[in-house]
N, C-alpha and C positions, 0 to 999 in steps of 0.2 A: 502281879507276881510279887509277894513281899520280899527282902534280902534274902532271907533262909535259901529260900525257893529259888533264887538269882544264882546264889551262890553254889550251890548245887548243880545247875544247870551246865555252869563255866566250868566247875571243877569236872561234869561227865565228860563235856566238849575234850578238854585236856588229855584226863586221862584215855578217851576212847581212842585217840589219834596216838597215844602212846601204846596202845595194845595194852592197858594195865584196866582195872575195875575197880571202879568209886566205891568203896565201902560202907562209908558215912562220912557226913558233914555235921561237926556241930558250931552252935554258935553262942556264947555267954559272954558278960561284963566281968571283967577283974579289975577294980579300982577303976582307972577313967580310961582306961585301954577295953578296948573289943579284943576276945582270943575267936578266930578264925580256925576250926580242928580238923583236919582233911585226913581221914583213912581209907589209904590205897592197896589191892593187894592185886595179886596173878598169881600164877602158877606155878610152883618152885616159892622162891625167898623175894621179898622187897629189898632191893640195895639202899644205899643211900644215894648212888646215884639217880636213883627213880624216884624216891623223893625230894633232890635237890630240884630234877627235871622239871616237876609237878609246879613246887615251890617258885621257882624259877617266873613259866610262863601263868602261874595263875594270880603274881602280886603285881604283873605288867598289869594283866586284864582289872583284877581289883581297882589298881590305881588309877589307870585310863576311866573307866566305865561309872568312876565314884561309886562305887556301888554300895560303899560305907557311907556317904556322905559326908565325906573333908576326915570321921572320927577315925583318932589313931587307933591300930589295931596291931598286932602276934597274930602273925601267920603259922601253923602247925604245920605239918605234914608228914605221915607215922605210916606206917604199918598199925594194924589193930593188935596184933599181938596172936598167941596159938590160941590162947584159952577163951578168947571173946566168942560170943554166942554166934550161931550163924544169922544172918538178915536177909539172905539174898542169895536167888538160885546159884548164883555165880560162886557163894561161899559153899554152897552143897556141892556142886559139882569140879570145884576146886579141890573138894575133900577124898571123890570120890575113890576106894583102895584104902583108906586110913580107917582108923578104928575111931567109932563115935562114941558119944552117948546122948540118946533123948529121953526127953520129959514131955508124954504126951496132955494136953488136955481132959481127952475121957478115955478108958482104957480102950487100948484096940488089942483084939482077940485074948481080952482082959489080964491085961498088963497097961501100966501105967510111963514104966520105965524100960529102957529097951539099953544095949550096949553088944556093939559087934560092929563088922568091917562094913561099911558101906560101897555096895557094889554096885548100887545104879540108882540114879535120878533122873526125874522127870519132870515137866509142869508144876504136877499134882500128886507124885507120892516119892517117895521114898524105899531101898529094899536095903533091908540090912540083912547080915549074915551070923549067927554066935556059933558055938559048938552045938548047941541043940536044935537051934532051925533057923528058916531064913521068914523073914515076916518085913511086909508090906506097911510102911505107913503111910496115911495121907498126910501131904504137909499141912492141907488146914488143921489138923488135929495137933501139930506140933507146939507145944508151950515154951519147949529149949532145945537148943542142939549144940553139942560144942564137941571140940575135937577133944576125947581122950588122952592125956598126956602121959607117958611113961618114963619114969626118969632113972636109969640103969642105976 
């Protein structure tokens, strides 16, 4: 298992027991420091309490388990933000009742592009809803999904 892989694992551990979902882990060099990037979300808003929480029990486990090996490192831990793409059933089905928009791969029922409420997910597809109809996508067909933002 190399660090990435490590590191991911301890931050699901974490988050699972928190009732909260892993959204991504990234992991880069900035000068002689390692940044350690942890996006968390659920259902409703990320507080900062949720990510203090996260932060908190995942730089014990870092530091105990060396998992950096001795190198100093910036621990992150964020919210992804609204506009980030989806990754992970848990971000479709977090969305579910909000208005999307995807970018399919090959058209389905030839269209490319799609934009409407998302009313139910599954496994393996997707149902959106617009003013004109409701249509079926496979998520392996999906190239982007991200939450529609509306700003009054």
């Amino acid at each position: 298992m190399d660090v990435m892989d490590k590191i991911s694992a301890l931050a699901r551990g974490i988050t699972d027991g928190l009732g909260l979902d892993l959204v991504d882990t990234e992991l880069f060099r900035a000068g002689r420091r390692r940044i350690v990037r942890v996006y968390i979300g659920k259902v409703g808003a990320i507080s900062v309490e949720d990510c203090a929480k996260v932060s908190r029990e995942l730089s014990v486990i870092l530091d105990a388990d060396d998992v950096l090996s001795g190198e100093a490192y910036v621990l992150e831990v964020s919210s992804p933000g609204l506009d980030r793409p989806f990754k992970t059933l848990a971000d479709w089905r977090r969305n579910v009742g909000r208005e999307i928009r995807v970018t399919c791969r090959e058209a389905v029922e030839g269209r490319f592009q799609y934009q409407g409420i998302l009313t139910s997910v599954d496994e393996t597809s997707a149902q959106l809803e617009s003013s004109s109809q409701t249509i079926n996508i496979p998520l392996n067909q999906v190239a982007l999904a991200k939450l529609e933002i509306k700003i009054p």
